[in-house]
FIZATI-953714 format. One record per residue (C-alpha): residue number from 1; z, x, y. Coordinates in Angstrom, 3 decimals. Layout:
+-----+----------+----------+----------+
!   k !       up !     east !    north !
+-----+----------+----------+----------+
! NUM !        Z !        X !        Y !
...
+-----+----------+----------+----------+
***
This chain:
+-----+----------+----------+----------+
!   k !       up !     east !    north !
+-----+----------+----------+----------+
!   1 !   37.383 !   15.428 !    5.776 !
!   2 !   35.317 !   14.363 !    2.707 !
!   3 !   36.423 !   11.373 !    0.544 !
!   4 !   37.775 !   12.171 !   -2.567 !
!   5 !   35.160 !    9.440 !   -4.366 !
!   6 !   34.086 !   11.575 !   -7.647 !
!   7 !   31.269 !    9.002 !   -8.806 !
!   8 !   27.320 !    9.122 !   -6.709 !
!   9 !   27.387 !    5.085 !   -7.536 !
!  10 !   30.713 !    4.420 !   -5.525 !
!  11 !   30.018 !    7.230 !   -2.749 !
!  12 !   26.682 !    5.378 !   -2.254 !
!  13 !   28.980 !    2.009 !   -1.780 !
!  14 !   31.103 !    3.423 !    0.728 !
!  15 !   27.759 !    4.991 !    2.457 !
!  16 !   26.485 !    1.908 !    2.910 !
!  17 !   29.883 !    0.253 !    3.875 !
!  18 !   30.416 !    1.983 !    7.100 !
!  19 !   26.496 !    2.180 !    7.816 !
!  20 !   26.838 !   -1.856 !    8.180 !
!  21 !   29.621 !   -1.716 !   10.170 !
!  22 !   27.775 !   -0.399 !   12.511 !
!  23 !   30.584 !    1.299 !   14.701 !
!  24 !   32.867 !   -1.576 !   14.163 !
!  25 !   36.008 !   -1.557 !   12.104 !
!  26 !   34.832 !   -3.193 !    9.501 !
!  27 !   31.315 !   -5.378 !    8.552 !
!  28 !   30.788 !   -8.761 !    7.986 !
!  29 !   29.813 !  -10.466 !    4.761 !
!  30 !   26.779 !  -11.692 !    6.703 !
!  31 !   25.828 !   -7.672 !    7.017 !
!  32 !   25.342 !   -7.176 !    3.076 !
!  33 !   22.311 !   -7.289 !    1.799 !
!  34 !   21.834 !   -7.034 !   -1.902 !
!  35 !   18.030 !   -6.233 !   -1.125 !
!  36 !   19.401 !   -2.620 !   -0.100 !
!  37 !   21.542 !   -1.663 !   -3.065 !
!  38 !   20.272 !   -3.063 !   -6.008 !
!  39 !   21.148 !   -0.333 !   -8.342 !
!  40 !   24.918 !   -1.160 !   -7.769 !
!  41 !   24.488 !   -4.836 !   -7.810 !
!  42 !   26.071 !   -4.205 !  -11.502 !
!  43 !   28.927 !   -2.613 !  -10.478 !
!  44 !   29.753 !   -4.792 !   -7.044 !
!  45 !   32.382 !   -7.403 !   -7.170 !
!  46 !   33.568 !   -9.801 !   -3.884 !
!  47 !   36.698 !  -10.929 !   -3.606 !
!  48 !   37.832 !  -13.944 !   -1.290 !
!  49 !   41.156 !  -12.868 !    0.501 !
!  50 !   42.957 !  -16.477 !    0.187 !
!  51 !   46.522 !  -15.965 !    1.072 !
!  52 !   49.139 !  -12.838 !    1.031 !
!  53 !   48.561 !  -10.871 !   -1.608 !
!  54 !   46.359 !  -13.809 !   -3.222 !
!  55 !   42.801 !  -13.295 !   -4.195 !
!  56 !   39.966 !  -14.636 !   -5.977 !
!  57 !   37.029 !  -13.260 !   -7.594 !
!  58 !   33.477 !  -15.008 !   -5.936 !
!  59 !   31.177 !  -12.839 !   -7.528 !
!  60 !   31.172 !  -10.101 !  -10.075 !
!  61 !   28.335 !   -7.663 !  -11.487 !
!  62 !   27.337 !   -7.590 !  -14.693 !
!  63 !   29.088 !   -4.223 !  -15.535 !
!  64 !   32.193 !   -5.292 !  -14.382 !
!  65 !   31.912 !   -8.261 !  -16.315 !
!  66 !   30.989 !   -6.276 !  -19.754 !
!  67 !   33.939 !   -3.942 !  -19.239 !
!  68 !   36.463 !   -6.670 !  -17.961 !
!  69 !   35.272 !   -8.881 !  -21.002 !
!  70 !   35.255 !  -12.165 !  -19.651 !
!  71 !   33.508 !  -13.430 !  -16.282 !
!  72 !   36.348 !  -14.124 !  -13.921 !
!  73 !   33.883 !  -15.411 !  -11.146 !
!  74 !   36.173 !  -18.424 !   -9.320 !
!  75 !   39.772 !  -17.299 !  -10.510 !
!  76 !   42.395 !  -15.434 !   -9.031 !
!  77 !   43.344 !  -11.976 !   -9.813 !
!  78 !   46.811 !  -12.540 !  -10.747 !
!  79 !   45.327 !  -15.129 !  -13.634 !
!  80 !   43.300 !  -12.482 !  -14.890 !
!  81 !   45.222 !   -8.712 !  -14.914 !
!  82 !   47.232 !   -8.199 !  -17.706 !
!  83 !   50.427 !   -6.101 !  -17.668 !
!  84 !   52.821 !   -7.094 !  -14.944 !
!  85 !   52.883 !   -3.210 !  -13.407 !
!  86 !   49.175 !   -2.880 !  -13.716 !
!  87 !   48.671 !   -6.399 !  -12.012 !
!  88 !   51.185 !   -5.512 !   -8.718 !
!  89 !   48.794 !   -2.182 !   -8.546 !
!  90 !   46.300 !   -3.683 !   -8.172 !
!  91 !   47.328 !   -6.291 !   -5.900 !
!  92 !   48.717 !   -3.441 !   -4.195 !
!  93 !   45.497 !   -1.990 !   -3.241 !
!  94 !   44.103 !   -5.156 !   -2.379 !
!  95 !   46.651 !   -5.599 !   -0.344 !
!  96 !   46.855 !   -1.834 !    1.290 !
!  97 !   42.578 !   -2.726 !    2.219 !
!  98 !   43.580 !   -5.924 !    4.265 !
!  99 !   46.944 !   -4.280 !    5.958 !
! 100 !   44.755 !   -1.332 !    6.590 !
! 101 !   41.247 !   -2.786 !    7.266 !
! 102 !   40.360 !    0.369 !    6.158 !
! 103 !   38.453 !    0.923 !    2.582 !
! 104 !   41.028 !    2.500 !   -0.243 !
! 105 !   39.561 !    4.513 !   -3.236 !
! 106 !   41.601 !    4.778 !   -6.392 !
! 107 !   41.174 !    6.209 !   -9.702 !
! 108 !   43.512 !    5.747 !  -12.468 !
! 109 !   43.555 !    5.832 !  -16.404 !
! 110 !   44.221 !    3.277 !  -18.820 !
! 111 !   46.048 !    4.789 !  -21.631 !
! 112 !   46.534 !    3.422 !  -25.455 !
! 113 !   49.366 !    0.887 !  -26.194 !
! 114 !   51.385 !    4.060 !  -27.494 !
! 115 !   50.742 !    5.608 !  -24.117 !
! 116 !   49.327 !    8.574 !  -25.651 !
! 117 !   45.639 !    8.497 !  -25.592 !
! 118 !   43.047 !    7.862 !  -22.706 !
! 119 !   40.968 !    4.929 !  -23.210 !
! 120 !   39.494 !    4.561 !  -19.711 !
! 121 !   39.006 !    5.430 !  -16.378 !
! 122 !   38.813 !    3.223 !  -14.005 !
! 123 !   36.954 !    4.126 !  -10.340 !
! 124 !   37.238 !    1.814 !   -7.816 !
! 125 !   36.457 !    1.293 !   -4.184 !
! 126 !   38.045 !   -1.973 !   -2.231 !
! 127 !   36.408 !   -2.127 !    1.291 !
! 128 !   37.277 !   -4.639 !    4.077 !
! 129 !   35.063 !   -7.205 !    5.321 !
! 130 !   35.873 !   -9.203 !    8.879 !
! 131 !   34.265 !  -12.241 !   10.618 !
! 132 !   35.643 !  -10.752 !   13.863 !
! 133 !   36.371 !   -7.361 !   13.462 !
! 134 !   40.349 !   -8.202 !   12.929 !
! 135 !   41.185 !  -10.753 !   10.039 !
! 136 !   40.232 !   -9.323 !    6.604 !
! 137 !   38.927 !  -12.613 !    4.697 !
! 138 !   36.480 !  -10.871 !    1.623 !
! 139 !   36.456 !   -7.491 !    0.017 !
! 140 !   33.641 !   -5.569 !   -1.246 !
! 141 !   34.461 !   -4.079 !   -4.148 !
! 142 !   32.657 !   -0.939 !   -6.308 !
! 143 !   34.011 !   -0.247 !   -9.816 !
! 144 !   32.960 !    1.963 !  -12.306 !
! 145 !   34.583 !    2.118 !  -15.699 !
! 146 !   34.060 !    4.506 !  -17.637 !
! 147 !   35.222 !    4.102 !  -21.370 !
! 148 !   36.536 !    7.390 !  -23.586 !
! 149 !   37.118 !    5.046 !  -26.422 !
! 150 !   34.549 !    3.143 !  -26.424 !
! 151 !   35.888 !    0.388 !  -28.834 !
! 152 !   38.306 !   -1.434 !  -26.038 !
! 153 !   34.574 !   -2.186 !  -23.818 !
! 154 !   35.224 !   -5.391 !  -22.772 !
! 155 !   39.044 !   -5.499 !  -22.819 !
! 156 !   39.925 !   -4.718 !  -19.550 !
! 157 !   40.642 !   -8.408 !  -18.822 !
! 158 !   42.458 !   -8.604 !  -22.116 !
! 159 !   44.767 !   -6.426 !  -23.208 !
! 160 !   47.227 !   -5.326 !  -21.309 !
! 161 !   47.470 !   -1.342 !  -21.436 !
! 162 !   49.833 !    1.538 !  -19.405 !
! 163 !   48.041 !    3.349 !  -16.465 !
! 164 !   48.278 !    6.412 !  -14.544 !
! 165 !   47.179 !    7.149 !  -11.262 !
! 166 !   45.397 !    9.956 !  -10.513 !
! 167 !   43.902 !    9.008 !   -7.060 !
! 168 !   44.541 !    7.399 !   -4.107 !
! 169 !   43.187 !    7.659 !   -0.801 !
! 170 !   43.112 !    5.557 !    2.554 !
! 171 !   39.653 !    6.324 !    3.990 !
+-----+----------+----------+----------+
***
């Protein structure tokens, strides 16, 4: 079956995902090499997996960081993801990657504060990373946002806005 990823820059993320696993369930952090996909450096983030449904941002590309609007390198998600519902999704999927050990693709769009106009859509791939193959500590994350209005670049982080799924999948 083909995953549902509608974006070359995250399909090429998942590509190389599984190609570093090797046949195991999942890679190690030790397996990534940014040498081999520089063009999505940009768009990569790692999270550190610290506690149930707990995590914390240890690096994030320079794309994410222009859409998000701040650098959130060294905090934890919940300090940064405005809009309580939006915040528990998100957590959610986080979450759903470590239960799972499997990656999870989602797309959703983030709508105006009247909840009538799309103002972005937000791609995203979470995928597992192991020391030994079992315990989830680190995920490797792809994002692509794509703005439709183009004046909220760089709010992601900071205003809190209603969202819509549109995709989910457990790959």
């Amino acid at each position: 079956m083909a995953a549902p990823i509608t974006d070359a820059r995250i399909q090429q993320g998942y590509d190389y995902w599984r190609r570093i696993a090797a046949g195991r369930p999942m890679p190690m952090r030790a397996d990534l090499d940014p040498l081999h996909i520089p063009q999505l450096l940009p768009h990569v983030m790692l999270v550190d997996v610290i506690g149930p449904s707990r995590y914390r941002y240890r690096l994030i590309g320079t794309e994410c960081v222009n859409g998000h609007g701040m650098d959130a390198t060294g905090l934890e998600l919940d300090a940064v993801l405005k809009g309580e519902q939006y915040r528990r999704y998100v957590i959610g999927l986080y979450d759903r990657a470590v239960e799972e050990r499997r990656a999870v693709y989602s797309e959703s769009l983030l709508l105006s504060l009247d909840d009538t106009q799309v103002e972005r859509h937000v791609k995203v791939l979470f995928m597992p990373l192991s020391p030994d193959g079992a315990a989830v500590n680190m995920i490797f994350v792809v994002q692509i946002l794509e703005f439709v209005d183009e004046g909220i670049r760089g709010r992601h982080f900071i205003d809190a806005r209603p969202y819509k799924e549109i995709a989910l999948a457990l790959l």
